[in-house]
N, CA, C and O atoms as a GROMACS GRO file, in nm:
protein
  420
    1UNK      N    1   0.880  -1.307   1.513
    1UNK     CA    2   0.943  -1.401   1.422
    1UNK      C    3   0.964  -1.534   1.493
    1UNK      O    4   1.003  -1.531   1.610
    2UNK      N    5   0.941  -1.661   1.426
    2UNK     CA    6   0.985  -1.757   1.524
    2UNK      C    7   1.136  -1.837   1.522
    2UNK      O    8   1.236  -1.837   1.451
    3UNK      N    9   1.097  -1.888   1.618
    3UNK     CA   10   1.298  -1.926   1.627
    3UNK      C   11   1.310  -2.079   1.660
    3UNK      O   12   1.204  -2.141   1.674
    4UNK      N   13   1.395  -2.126   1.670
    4UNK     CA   14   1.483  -2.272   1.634
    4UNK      C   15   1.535  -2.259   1.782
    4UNK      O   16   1.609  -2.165   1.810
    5UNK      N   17   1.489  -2.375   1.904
    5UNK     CA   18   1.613  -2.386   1.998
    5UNK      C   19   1.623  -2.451   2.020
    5UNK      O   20   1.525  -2.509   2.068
    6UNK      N   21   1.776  -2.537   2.010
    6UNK     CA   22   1.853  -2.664   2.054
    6UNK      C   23   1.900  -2.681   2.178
    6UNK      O   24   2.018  -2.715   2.177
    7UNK      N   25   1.847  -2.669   2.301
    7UNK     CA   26   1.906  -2.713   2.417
    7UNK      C   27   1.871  -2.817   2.480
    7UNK      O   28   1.754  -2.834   2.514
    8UNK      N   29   2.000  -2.936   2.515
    8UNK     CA   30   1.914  -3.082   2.534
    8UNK      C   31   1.823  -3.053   2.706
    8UNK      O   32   1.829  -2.963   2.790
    9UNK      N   33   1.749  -3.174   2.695
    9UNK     CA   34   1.639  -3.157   2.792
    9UNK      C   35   1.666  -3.191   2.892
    9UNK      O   36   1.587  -3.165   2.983
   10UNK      N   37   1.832  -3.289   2.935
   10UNK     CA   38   1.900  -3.330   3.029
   10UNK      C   39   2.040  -3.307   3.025
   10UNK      O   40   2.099  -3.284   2.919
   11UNK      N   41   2.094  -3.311   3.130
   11UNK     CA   42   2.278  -3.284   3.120
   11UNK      C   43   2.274  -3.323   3.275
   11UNK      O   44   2.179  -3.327   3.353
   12UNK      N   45   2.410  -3.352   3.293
   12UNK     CA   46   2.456  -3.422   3.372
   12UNK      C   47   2.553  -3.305   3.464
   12UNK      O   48   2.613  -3.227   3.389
   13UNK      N   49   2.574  -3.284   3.599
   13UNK     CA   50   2.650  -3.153   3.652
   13UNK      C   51   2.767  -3.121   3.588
   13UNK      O   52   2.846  -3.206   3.548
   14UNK      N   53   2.782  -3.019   3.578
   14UNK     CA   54   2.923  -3.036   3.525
   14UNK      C   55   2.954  -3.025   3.366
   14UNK      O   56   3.062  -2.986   3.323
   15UNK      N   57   2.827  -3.070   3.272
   15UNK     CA   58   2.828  -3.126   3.104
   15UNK      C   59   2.864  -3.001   3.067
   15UNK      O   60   2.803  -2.925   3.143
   16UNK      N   61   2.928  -2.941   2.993
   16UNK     CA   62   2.949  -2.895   2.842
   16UNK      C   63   2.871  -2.903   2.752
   16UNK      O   64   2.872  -3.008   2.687
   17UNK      N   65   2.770  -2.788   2.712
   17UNK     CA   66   2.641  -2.842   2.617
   17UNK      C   67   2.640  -2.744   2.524
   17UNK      O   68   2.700  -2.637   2.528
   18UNK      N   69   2.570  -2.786   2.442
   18UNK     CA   70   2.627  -2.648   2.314
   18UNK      C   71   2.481  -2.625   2.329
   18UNK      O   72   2.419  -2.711   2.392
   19UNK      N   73   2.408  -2.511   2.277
   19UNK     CA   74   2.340  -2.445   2.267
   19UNK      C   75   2.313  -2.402   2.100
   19UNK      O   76   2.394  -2.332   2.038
   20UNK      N   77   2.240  -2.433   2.065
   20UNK     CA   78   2.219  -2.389   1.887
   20UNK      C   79   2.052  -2.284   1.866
   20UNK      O   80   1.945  -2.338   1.894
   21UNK      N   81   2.056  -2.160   1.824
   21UNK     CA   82   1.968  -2.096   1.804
   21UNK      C   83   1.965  -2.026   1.646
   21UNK      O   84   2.054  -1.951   1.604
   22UNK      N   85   1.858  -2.061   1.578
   22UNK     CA   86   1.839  -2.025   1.466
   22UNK      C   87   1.688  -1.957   1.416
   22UNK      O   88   1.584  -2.023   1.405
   23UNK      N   89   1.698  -1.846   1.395
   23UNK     CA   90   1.578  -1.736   1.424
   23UNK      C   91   1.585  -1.668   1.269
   23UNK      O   92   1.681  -1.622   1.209
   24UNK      N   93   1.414  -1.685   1.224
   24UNK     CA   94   1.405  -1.579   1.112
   24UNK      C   95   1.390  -1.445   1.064
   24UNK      O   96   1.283  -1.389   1.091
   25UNK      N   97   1.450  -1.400   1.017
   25UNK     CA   98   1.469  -1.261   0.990
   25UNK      C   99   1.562  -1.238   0.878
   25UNK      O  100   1.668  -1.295   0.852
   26UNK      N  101   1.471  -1.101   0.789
   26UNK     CA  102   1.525  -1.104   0.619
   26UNK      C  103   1.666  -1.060   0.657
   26UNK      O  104   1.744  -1.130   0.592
   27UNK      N  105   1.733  -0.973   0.736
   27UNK     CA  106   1.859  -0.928   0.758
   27UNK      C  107   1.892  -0.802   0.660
   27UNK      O  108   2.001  -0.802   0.602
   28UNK      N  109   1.828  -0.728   0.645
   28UNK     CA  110   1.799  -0.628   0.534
   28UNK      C  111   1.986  -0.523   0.537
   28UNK      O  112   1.992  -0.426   0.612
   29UNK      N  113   2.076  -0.550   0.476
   29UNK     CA  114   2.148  -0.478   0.500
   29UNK      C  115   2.156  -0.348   0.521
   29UNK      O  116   2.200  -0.304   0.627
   30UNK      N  117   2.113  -0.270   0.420
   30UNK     CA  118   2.072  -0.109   0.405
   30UNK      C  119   2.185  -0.063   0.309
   30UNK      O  120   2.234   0.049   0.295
   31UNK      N  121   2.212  -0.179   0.246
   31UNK     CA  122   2.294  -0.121   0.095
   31UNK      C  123   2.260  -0.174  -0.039
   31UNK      O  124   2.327  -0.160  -0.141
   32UNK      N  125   2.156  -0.232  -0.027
   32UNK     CA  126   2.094  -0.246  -0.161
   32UNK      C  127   1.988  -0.148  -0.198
   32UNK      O  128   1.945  -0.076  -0.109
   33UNK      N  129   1.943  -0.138  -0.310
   33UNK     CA  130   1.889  -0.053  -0.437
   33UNK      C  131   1.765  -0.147  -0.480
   33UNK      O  132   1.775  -0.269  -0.487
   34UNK      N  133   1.652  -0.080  -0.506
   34UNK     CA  134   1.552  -0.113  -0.525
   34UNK      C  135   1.582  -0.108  -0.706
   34UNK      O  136   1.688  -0.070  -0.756
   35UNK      N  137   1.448  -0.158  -0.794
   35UNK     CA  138   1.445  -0.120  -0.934
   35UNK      C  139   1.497   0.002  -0.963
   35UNK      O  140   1.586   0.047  -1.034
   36UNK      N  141   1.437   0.032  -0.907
   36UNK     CA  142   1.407   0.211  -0.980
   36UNK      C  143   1.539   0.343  -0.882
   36UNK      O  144   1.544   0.466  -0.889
   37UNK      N  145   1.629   0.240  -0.799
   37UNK     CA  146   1.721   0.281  -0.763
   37UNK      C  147   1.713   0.373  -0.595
   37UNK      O  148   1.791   0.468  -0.580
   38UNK      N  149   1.657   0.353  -0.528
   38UNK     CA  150   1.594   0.389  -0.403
   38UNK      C  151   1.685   0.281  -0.302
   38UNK      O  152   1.729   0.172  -0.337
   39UNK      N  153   1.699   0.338  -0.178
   39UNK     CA  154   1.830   0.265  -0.096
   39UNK      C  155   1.712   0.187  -0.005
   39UNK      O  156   1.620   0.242   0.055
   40UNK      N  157   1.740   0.054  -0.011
   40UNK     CA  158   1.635  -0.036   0.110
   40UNK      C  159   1.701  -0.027   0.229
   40UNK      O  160   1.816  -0.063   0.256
   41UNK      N  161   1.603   0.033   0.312
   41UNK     CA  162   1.625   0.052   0.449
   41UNK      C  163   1.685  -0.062   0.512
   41UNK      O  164   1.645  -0.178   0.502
   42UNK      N  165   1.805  -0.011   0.593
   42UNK     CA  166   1.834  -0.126   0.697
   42UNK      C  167   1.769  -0.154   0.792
   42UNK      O  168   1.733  -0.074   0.879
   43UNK      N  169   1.734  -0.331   0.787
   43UNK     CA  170   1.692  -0.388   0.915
   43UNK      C  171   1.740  -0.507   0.958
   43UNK      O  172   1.698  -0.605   0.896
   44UNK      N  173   1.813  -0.526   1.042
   44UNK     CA  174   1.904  -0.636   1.094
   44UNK      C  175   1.891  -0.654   1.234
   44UNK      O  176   1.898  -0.548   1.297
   45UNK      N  177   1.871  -0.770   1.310
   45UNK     CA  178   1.912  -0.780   1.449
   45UNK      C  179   2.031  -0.728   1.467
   45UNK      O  180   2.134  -0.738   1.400
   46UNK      N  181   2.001  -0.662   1.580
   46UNK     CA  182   2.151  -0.579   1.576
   46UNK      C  183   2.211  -0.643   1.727
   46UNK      O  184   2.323  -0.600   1.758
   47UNK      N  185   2.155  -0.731   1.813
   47UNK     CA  186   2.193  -0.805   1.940
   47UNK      C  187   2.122  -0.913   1.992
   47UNK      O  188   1.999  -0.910   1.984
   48UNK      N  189   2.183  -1.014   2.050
   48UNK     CA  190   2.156  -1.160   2.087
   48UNK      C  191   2.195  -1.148   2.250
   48UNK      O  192   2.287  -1.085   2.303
   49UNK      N  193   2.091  -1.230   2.307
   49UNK     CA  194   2.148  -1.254   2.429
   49UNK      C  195   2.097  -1.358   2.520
   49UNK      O  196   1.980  -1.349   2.555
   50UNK      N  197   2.194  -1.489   2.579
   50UNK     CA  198   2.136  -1.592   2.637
   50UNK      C  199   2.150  -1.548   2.801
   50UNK      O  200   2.234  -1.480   2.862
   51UNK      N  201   2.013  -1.630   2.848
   51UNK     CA  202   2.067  -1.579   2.968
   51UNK      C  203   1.996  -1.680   3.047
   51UNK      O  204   1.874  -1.691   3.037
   52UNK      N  205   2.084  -1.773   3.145
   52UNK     CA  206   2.072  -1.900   3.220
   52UNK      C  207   2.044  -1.900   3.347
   52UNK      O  208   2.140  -1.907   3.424
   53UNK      N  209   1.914  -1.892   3.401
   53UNK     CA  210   1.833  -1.858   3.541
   53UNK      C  211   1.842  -1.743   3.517
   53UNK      O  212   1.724  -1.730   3.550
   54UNK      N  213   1.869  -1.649   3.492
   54UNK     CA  214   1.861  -1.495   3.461
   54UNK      C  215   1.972  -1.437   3.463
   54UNK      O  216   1.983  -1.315   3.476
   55UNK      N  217   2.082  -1.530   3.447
   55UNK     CA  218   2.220  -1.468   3.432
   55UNK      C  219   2.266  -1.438   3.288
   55UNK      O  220   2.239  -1.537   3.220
   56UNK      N  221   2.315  -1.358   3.228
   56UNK     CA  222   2.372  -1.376   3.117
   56UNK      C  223   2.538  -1.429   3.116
   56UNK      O  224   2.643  -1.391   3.168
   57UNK      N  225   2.496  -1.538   3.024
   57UNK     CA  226   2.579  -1.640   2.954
   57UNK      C  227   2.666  -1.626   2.838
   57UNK      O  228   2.775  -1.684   2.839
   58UNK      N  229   2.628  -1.554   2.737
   58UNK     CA  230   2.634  -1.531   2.586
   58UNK      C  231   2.545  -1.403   2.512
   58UNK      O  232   2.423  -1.394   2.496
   59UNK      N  233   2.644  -1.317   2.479
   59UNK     CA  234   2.565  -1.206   2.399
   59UNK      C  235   2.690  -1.194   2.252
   59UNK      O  236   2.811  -1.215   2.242
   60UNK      N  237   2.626  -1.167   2.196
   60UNK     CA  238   2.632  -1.121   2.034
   60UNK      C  239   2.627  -1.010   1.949
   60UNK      O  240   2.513  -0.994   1.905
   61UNK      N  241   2.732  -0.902   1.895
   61UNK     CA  242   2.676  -0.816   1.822
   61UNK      C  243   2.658  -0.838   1.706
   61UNK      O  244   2.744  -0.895   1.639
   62UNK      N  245   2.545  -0.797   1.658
   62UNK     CA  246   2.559  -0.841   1.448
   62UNK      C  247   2.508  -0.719   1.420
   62UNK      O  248   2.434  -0.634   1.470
   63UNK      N  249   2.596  -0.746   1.287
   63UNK     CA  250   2.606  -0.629   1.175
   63UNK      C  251   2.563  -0.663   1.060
   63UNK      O  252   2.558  -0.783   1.033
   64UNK      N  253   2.526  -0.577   0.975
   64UNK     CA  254   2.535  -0.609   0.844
   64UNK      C  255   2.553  -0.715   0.722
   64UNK      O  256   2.476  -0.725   0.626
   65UNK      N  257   2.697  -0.810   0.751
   65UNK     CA  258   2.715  -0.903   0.712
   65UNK      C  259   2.696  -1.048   0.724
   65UNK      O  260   2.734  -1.146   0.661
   66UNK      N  261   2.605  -1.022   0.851
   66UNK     CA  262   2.544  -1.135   0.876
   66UNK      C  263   2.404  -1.181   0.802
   66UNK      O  264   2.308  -1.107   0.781
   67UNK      N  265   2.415  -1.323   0.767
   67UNK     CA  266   2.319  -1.397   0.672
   67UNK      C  267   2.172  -1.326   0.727
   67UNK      O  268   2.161  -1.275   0.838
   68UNK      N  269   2.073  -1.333   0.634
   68UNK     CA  270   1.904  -1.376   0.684
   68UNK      C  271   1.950  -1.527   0.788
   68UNK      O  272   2.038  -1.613   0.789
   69UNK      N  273   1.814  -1.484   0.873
   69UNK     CA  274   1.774  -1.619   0.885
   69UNK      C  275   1.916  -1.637   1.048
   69UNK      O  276   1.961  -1.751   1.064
   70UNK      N  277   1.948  -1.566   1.111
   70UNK     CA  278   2.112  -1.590   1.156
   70UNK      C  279   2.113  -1.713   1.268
   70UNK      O  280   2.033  -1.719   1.362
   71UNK      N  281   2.202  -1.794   1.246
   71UNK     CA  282   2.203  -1.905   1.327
   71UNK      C  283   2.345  -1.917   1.371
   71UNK      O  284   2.443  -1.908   1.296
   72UNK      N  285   2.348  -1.950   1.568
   72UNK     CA  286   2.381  -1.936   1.624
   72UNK      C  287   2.402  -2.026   1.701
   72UNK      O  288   2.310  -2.095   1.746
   73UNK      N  289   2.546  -2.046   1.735
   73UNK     CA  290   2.622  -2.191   1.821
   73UNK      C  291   2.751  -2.189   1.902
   73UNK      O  292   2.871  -2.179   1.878
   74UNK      N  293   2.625  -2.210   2.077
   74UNK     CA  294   2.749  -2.182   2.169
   74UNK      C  295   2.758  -2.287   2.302
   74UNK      O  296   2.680  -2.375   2.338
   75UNK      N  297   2.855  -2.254   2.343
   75UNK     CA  298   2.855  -2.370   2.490
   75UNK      C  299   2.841  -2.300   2.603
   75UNK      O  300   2.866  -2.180   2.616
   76UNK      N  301   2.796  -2.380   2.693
   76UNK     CA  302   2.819  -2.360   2.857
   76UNK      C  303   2.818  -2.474   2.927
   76UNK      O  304   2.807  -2.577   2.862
   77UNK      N  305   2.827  -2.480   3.047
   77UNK     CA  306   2.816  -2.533   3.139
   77UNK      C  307   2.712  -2.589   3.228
   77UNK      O  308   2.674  -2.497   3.300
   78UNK      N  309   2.660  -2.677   3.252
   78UNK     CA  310   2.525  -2.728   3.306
   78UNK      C  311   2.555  -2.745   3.456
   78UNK      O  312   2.595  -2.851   3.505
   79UNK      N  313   2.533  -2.636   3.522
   79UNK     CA  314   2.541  -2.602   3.670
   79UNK      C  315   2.398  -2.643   3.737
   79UNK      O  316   2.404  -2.705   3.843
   80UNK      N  317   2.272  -2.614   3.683
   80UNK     CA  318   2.207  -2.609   3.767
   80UNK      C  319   2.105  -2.654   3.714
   80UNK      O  320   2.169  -2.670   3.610
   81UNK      N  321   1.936  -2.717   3.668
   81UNK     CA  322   1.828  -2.742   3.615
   81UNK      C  323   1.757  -2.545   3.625
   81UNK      O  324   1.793  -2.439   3.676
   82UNK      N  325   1.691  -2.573   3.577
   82UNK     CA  326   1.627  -2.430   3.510
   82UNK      C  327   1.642  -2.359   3.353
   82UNK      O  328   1.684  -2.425   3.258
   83UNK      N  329   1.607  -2.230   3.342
   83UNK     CA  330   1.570  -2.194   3.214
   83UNK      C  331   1.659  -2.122   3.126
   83UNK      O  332   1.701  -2.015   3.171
   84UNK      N  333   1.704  -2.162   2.988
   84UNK     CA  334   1.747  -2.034   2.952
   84UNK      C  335   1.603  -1.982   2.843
   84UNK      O  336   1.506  -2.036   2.789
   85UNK      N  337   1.678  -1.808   2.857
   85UNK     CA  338   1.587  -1.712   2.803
   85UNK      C  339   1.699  -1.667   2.681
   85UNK      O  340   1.820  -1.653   2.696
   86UNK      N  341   1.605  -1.644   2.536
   86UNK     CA  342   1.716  -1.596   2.439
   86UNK      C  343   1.593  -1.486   2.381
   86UNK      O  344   1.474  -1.501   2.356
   87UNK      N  345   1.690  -1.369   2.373
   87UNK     CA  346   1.640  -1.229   2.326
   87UNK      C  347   1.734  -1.187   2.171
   87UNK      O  348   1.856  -1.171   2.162
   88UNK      N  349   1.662  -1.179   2.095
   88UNK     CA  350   1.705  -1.045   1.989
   88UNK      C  351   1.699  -0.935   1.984
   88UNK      O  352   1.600  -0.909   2.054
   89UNK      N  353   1.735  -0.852   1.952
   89UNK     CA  354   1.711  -0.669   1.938
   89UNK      C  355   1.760  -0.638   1.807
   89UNK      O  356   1.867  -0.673   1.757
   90UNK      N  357   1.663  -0.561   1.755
   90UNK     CA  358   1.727  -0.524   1.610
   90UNK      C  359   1.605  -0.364   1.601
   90UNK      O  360   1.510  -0.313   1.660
   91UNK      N  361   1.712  -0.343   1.462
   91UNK     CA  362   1.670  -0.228   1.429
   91UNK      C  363   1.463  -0.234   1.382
   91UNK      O  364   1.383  -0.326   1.364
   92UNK      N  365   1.454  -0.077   1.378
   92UNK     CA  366   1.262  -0.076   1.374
   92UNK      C  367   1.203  -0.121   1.495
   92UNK      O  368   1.087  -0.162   1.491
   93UNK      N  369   1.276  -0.118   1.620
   93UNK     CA  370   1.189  -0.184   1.746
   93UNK      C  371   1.155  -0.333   1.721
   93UNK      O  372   1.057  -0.398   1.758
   94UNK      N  373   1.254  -0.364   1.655
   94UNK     CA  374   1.220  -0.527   1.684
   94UNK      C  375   1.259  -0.591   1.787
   94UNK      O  376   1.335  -0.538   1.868
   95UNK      N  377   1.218  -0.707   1.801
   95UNK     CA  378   1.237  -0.779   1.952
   95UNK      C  379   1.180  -0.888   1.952
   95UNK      O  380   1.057  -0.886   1.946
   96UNK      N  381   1.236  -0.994   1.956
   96UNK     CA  382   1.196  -1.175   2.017
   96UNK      C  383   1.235  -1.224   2.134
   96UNK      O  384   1.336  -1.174   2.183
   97UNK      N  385   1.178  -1.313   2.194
   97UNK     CA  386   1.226  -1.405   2.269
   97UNK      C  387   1.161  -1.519   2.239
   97UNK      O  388   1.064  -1.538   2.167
   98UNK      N  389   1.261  -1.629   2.335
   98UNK     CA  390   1.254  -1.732   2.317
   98UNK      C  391   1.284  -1.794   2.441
   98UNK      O  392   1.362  -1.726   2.506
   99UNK      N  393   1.245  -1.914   2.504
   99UNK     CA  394   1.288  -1.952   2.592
   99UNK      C  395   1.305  -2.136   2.609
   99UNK      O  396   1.227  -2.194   2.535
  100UNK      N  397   1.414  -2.249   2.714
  100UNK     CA  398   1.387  -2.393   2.704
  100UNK      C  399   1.476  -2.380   2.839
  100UNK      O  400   1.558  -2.304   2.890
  101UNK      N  401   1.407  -2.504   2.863
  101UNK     CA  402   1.460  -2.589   3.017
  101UNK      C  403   1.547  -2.680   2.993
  101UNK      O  404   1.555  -2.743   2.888
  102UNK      N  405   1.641  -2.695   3.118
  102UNK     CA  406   1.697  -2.808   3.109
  102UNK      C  407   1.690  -2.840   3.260
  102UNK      O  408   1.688  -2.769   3.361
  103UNK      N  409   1.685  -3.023   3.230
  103UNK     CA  410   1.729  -3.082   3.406
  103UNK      C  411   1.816  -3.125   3.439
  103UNK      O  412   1.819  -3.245   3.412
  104UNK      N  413   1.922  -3.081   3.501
  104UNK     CA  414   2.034  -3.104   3.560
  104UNK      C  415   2.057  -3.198   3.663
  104UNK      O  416   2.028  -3.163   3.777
  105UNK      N  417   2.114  -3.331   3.640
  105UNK     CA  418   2.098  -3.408   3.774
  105UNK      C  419   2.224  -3.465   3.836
  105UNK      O  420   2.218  -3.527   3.942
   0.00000   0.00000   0.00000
């Protein structure tokens, strides 16, 4: 699935930077009813996780009530130039990543 990532391309030591990730996916609850009355399988990301030079930064559980489509907005700290990596996990063996740089000066 592809995904949305907002991390600026520079920060300054020290900055406060928000981080915005917005990734598609139907978010299938597993409580709706087809026509003919049949239960639609749940499929939802069921975990998020940022992780900055290979540290983790920010993880996420989602459930159910979270929108399609789930978009996501967080901060850290701009310690160092290098990469973050952002992973989903959801139900059916799903799985994304995503990844963006920043230079820290």
């Amino acid at each position: 699935m592809a995904a949305l990532i907002n991390v600026p391309a520079k920060a300054k030591r020290g900055d406060i930077i928000e981080i915005r990730t917005l990734t598609s996916h139907i978010m299938e609850t597993g409580f709706r009813h087809t026509m003919d009355g049949a239960l639609v399988p749940r499929d939802i990301i069921t975990s998020f996780t940022c992780r900055y030079n290979g540290i983790e930064i920010f993880r996420a559980d989602l459930f159910p009530a979270i929108a399609a489509n789930p978009y996501l907005s967080f901060f850290t700290v701009a310690k160092e130039s290098g990469k973050f990596e952002f992973e989903w996990i959801g139900d059916n063996g799903y799985s994304s990543t995503a990844s963006a740089s920043i230079t820290v000066e």
